[in-house]
C-alpha positions, 0 to 999 in steps of 0.5 A, a space after each residue: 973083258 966086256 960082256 953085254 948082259 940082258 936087263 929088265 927094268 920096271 918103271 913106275 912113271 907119274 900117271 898124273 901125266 896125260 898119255 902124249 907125256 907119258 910116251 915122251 918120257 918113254 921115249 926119252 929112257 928108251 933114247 938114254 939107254 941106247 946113247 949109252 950103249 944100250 941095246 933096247 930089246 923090248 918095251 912093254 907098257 903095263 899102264 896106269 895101276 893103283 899103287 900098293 902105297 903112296 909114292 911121293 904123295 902118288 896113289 896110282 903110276 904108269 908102269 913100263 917094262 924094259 928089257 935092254 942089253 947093255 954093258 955093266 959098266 953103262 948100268 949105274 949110269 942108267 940107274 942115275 938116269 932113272 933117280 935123277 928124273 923127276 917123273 919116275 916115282 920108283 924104278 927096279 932093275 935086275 940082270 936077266 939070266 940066260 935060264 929066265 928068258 928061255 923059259 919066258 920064250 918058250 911060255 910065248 911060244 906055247 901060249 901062240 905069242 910072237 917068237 921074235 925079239 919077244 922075250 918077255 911076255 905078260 907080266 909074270 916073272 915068276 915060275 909058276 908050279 902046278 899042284 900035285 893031284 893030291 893038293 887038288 884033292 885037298 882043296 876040292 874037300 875043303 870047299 865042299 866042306 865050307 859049301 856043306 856047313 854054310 849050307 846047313 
């Protein structure tokens, strides 16, 4: 039984490469992907970022985010694509649940974003929770409390 699954994938590429470079080796990914039965339903390019820690003697990297549909057997194949390219410094992918990308399309659709083949928008993956009121409450006493003593 071959089901297609939703991916999303984080590319963190060498930002030592000048732009033309950069969109070459996007789009040499993107081609893989599909030529092995991918399916690419979102690109979306982050840009160049300070890195938490070197990579590879790399301070900074230009980040991509790629949602595809693939087969999972296609997947390790892809993932091999990704080690053995000498321009990607690190690379996460993960299988998108159902649940996730609803909720993504919903945020896109509260937020006035597209409501086409955008699933993915911005760069949150996670849920955010708002605070209760009392946590609110909380936190206003704190501040006031550091205003009152760096005040007196």
């Amino acid at each position: 039984m071959n089901v297609r699954r939703v991916y999303e994938s984080t590319i963190i590429i060498n930002a030592a490469l000048e732009d033309n470079d950069i969109d070459a080796v996007i789009n040499k990914i993107t081609t893989y992907v599909e030529n092995h039965g991918g399916v690419i339903i979102e690109t979306d390019k982050w840009g160049r970022k300070r890195l938490a820690y070197p990579i590879n003697k790399k301070y900074n990297g230009y980040y991509v985010h790629i949602v595809f549909e693939s087969l999972p057997v296609n997947l390790p194949i892809i993932e091999r694509f990704f080690v053995l390219e000498d321009t990607v410094l690190r690379h996460l992918t993960l299988m998108l649940p159902d649940r996730l990308r609803q909720h993504r399309k919903e945020k896109a659709l509260a937020e006035g974003k597209e409501s086409g083949t955008n699933l993915v928008s911005g760069t949150d993956a996670a849920v955010k929770v708002e605070p209760k009121d009392a946590d609110v409450k909380k936190e206003e006493v704190v501040k006031e409390e550091k205003v009152e003593t760096v005040e007196a």
